[in-house]
C-alpha positions as CSV (number, residue, x, y, z in Angstrom):
1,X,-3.7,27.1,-12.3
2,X,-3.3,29.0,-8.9
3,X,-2.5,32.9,-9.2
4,X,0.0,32.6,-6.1
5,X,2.1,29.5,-6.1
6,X,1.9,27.4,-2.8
7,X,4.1,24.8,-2.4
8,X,3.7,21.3,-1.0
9,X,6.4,19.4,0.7
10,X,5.9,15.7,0.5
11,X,8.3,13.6,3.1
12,X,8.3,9.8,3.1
13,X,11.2,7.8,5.3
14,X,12.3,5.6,2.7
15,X,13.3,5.5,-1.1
16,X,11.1,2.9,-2.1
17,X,8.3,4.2,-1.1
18,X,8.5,6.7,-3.7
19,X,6.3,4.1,-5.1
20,X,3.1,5.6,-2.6
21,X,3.0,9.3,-4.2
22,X,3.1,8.3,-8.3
23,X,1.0,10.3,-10.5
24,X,0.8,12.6,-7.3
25,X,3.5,14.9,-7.8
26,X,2.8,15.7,-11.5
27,X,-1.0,16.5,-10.9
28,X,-0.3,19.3,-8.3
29,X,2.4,20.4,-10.4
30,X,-0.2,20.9,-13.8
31,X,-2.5,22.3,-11.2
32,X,0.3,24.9,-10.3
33,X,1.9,24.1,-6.7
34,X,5.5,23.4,-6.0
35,X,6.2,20.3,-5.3
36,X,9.1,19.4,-3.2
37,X,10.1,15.8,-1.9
38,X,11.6,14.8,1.8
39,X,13.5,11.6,2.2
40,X,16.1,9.1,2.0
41,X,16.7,10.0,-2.1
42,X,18.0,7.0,-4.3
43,X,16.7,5.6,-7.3
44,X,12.7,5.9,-7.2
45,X,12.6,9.1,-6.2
46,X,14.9,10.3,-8.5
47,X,13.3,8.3,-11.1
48,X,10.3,10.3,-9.7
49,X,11.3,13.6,-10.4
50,X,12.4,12.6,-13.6
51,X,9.5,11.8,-14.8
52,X,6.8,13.8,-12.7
53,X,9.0,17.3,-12.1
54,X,9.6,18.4,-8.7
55,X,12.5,18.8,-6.5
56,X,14.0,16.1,-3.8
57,X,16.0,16.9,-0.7
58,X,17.3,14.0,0.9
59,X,17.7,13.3,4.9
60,X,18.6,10.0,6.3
61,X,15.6,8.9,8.3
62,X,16.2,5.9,10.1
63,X,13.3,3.4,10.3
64,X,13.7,1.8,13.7
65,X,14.2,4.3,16.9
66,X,17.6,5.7,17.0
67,X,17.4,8.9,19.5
68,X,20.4,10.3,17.7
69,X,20.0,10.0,15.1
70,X,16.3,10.9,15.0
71,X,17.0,14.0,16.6
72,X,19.7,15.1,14.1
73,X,16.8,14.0,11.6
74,X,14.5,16.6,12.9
75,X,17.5,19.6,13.1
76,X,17.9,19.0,9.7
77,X,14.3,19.3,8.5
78,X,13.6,22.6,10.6
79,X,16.5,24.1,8.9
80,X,15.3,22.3,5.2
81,X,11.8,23.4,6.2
82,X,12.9,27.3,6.8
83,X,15.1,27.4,3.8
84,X,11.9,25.7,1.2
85,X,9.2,27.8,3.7
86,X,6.1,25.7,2.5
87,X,2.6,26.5,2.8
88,X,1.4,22.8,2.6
89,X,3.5,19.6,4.3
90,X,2.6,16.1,3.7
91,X,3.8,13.6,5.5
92,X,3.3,9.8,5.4
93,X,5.5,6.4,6.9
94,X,6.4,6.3,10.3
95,X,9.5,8.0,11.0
96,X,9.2,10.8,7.9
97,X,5.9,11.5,9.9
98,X,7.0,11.5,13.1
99,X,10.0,14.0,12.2
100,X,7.9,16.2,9.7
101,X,5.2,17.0,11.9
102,X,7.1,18.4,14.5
103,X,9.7,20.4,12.6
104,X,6.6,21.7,10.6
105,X,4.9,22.5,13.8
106,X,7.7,24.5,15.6
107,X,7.9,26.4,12.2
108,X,4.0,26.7,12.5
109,X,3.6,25.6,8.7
110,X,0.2,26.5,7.8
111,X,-1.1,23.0,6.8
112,X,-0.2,20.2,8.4
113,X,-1.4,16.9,6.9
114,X,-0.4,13.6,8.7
115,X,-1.4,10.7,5.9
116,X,-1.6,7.9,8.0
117,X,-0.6,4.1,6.2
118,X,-1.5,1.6,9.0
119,X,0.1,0.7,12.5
120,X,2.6,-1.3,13.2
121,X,1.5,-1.3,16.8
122,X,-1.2,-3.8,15.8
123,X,1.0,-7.2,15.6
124,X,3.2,-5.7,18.8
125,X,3.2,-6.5,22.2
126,X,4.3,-5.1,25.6
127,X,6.7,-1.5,25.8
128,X,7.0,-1.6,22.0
129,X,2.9,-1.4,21.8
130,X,3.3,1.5,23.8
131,X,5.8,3.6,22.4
132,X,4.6,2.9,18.8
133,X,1.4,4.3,19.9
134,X,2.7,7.5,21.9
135,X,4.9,8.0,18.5
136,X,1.3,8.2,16.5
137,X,-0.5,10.5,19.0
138,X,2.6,12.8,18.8
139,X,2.2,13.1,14.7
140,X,-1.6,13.3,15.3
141,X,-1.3,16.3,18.3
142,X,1.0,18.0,15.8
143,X,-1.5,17.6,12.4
144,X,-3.8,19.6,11.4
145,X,-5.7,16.9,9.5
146,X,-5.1,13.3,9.7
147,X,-5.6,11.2,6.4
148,X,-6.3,7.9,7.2
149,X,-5.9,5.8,4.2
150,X,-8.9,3.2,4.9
151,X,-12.3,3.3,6.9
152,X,-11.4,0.6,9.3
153,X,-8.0,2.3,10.3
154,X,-9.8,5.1,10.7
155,X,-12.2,3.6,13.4
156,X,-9.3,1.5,14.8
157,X,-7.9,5.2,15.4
158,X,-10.6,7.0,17.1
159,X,-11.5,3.9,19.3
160,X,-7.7,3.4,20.9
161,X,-8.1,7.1,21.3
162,X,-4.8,7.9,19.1
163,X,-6.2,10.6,16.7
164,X,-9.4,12.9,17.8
165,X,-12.3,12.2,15.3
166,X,-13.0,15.6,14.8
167,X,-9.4,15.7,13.1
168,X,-9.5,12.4,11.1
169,X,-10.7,12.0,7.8
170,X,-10.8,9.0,4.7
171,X,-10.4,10.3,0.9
172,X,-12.9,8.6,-0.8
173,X,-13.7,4.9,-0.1
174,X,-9.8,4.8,0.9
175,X,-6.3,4.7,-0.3
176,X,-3.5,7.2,0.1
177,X,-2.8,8.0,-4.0
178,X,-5.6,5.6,-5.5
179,X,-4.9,3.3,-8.4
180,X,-4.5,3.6,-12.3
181,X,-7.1,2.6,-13.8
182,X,-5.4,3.2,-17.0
183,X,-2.4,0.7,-16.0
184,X,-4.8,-1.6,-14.1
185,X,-7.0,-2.6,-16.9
186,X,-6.9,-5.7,-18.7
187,X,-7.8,-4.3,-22.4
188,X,-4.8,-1.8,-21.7
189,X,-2.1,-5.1,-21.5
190,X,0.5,-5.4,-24.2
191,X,-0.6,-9.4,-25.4
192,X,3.0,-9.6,-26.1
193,X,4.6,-8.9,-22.8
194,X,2.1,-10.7,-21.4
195,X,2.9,-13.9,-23.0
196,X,6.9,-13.0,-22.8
197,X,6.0,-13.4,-19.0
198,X,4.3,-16.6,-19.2
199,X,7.3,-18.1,-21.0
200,X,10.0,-16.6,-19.1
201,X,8.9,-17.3,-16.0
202,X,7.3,-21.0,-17.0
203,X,3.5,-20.3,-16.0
204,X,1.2,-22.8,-16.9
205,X,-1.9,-21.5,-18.2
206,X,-3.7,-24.6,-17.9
207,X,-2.9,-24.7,-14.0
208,X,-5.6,-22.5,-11.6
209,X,-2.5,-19.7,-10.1
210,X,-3.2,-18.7,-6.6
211,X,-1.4,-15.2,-6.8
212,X,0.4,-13.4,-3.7
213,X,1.7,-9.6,-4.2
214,X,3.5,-7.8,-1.5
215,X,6.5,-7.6,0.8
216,X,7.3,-11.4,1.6
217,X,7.0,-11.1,5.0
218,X,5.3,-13.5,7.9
219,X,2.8,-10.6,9.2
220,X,1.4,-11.0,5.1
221,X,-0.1,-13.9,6.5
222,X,2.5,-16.4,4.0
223,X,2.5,-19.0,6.6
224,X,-1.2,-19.1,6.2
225,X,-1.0,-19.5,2.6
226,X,1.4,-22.1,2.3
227,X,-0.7,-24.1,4.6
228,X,-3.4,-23.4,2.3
229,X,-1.6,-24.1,-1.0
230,X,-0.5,-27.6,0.8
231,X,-4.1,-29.2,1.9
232,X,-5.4,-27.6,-1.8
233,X,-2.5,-29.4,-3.8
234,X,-4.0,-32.8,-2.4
235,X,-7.1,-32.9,-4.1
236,X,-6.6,-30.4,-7.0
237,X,-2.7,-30.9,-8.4
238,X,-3.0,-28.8,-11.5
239,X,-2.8,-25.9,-9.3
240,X,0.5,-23.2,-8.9
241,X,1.2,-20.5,-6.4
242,X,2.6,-17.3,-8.1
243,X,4.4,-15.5,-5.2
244,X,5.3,-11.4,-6.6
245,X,7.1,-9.1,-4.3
246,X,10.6,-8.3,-2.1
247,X,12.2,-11.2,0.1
248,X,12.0,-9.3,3.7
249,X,11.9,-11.8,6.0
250,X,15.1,-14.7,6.4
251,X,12.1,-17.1,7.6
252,X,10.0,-16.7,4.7
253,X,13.4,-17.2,2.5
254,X,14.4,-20.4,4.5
255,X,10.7,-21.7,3.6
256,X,11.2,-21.0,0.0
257,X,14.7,-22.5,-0.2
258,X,12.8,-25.5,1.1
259,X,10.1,-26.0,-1.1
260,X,12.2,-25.0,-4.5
261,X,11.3,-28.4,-5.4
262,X,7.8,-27.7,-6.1
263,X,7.5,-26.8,-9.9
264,X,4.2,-25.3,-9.0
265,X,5.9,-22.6,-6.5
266,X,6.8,-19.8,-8.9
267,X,8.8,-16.4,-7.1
268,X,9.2,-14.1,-9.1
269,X,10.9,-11.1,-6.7
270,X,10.1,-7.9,-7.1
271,X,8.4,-6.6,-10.1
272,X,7.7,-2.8,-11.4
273,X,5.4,-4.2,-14.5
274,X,3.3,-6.0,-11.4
275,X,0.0,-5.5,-13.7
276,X,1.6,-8.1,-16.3
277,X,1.9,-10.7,-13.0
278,X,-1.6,-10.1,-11.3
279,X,-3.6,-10.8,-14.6
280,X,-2.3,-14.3,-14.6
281,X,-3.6,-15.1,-11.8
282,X,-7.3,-16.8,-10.8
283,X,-7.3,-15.4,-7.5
284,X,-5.0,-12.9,-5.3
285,X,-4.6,-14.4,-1.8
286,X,-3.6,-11.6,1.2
287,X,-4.0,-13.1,3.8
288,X,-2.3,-9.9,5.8
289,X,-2.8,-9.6,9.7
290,X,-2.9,-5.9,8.9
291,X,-2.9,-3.2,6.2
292,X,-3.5,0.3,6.0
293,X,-5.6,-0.3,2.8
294,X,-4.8,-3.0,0.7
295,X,-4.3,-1.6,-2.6
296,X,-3.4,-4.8,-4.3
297,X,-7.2,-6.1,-4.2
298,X,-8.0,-3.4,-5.6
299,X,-5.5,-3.3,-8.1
300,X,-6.5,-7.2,-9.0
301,X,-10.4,-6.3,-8.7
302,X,-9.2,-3.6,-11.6
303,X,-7.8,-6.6,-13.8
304,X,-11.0,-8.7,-13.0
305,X,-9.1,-10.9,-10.8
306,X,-10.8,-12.1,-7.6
307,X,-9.9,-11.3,-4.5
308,X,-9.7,-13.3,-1.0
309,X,-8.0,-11.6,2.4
310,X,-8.7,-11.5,6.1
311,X,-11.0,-9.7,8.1
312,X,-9.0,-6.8,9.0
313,X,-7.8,-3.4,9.5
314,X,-7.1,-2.0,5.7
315,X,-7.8,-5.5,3.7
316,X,-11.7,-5.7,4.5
317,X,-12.2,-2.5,3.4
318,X,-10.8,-3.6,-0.2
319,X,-13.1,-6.3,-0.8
320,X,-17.0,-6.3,-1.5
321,X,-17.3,-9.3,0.4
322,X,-19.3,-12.4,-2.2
323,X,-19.1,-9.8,-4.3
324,X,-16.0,-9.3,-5.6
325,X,-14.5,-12.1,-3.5
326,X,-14.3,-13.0,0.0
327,X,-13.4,-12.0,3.4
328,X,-12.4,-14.7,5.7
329,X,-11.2,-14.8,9.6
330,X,-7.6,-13.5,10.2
331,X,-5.4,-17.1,10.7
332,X,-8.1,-19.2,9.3
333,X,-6.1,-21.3,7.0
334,X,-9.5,-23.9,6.6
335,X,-11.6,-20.5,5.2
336,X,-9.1,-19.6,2.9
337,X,-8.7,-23.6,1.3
338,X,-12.8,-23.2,1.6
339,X,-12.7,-20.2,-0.6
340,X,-10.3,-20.7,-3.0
341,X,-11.4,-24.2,-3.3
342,X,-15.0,-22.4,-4.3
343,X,-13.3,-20.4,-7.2
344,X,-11.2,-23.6,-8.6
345,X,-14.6,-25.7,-8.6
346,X,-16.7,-23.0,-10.3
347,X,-15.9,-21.5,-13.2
348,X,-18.7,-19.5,-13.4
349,X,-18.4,-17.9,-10.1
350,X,-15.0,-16.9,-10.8
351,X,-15.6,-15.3,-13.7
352,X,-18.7,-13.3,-12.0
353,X,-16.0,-12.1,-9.1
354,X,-13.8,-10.8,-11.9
355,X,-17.1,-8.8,-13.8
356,X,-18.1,-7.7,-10.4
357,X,-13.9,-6.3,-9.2
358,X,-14.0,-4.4,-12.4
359,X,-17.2,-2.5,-11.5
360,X,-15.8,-2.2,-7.6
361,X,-12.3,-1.1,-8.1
362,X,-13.4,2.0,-10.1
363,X,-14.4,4.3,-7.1
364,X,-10.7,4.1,-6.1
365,X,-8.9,5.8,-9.0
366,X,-6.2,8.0,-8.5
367,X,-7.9,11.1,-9.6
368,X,-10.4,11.3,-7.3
369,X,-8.2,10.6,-4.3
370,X,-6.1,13.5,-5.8
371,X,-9.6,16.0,-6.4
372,X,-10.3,15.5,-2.6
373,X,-6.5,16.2,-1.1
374,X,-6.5,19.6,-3.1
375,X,-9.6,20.1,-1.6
376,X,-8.5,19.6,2.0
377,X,-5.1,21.6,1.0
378,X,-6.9,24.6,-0.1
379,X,-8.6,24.6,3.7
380,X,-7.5,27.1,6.1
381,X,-6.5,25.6,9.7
């Protein structure tokens, strides 16, 4: 417990990404800081506070660039940031970021800490490339430290010359807040719920279940895996594809509404108990054309699920690749039938992946992504 109190302000853009600090508010408040919250407060952060302690201040960050708006944004949080006086700020997601950092840099906040998620610059093209790249040098110029929340986006960084190396750092083996390897653990599932599931939402045990969990959205790589799904249904028809996650995308929702036919295409939407979904599946497909880290494989490695996802920024450092499953080009819709075709045919191998996720997944618990953040917030800059 510290003598002297310091408190933290954590700053996100939006609610539901409330979701990206759990368990991290109510560690740093037993360890004795003040923990405050900055964002666009509904219900997860509320039902954050609840549960974890803390304090939320809401301002409505806008995601896309609204010049207005965003500079209104920033008045605010200077004037929030002078009333609260913090010793630590936090900031992750784009536009939080981007607002944070600076207000916390005219008030010269002593520690500035930019946790960066990914970049969205990577699937742009053109102007947009640009000034989506000039916003993350901003937040990096005005940071102290830089957390980058995977090896490969860290190197991504340092190579397009966005953050200096010298400021950039990885907690751990990656992640921003870790997992639970309490929650994520197979032995730790109620058998009860877990068959409630099963029958509510007609999964067939018998079937092999190619799972997908995340945002439904085309840069997940969904297009990929319906193509993948399709040539795999030919030769092995006792399979299903298990699809967990929120509808962001009205092209991804058009290809649903026309494949609701298929008895074997289960969506499920969005789902808080997502343990209870990922255990029922053989395999988790992301087949993401980027990620900052992709905490669902490790969350499935955690559940002794396999794991299969492209070769970059974020997923490939979440996979031990033939070890714990496989890593396949980005877009290659023939290496991902290849690989999921391997686990369907062998038992045995499958089984091995899942032994072998287990073992792998348990350098990425929260706690020791937590241990290494206090360290870094006790530094002086």
């Amino acid at each position: 417990m510290l003598k002297n109190k310091k408190k933290i302000v954590l700053a996100y853009t939006a609610d539901v990404s409330a979701i990206l600090i759990t368990g991290q508010v109510k560690y740093f408040q037993d360890k004795g800081y003040e923990v405050s919250i900055i964002t666009k407060v509904g219900e997860k952060t509320n039902a954050l506070i609840e549960r974890e302690g803390g304090v939320a201040y809401s301002i409505n960050f806008e995601r896309e660039i609204s010049i207005l708006k965003d500079i209104k944004s920033l008045f605010l949080s200077i004037r929030l940031l002078n009333q609260i006086k913090p010793d630590i700020v936090n900031a992750g997601t784009p536009k939080a970021s981007l607002i944070l950092m600076t207000a916390s840099w005219f008030l010269r906040v002593p520690t500035r800490i930019y946790t960066c998620r990914g970049f969205r610059f990577e699937t742009e093209l053109g102007m947009k490339r640009f000034v989506l790249k000039t916003l993350e040098k901003i937040c990096g110029v005005f940071a102290h430290k830089i957390v980058c929340i995977s090896p490969s986006l860290k190197e991504l960084a340092v190579n397009e010359n966005i953050f200096k190396q010298e400021k950039t750092l990885v907690l751990g083996k990656g992640s921003s807040n870790g997992i639970s390897l309490e929650k994520f653990s197979r032995a730790k599932l109620n058998d009860l719920k877990l068959h409630e599931i099963i029958s509510d939402y007609n999964i067939n045990k018998d079937y092999f279940t190619i799972g997908f969990a995340g945002r439904l959205h085309p840069d997940k790589g969904l297009k990929e895996l319906f193509s993948a799904y399709d040539i795999l249904k030919l030769k092995h028809p006792f399979i299903q594809l298990l699809l967990v996650g929120s509808l962001e995308s009205d092209e991804i929702e058009k290809e649903l509404e026309y494949r609701k036919q298929d008895k074997n295409l289960i969506y499920v939407g969005f789902q808080n108990a997502i343990e209870y979904f990922i255990a029922n599946f053989n395999v988790l497909v992301l087949p993401s054309y980027r990620e900052g880290f992709g905490n669902v494989l490790i969350q499935a490695a955690a559940l002794g699920v396999p794991t299969i996802t492209n070769n970059v920024t974020g997923c490939k450092d979440a996979v031990l690749d033939n070890f714990n499953g496989f890593i396949v080009p980005k877009n290659d819709v023939n290496g991902l039938v290849e690989k999921i075709n391997l686990l369907i045919e062998d038992k045995m191998l499958q089984k091995k992946m899942g032994e072998n996720g287990i073992t792998f997944s348990k350098q990425f618990g929260s706690k020791t992504i937590w241990q290494e953040l206090e360290i870094l917030y006790q530094k002086k800059f």
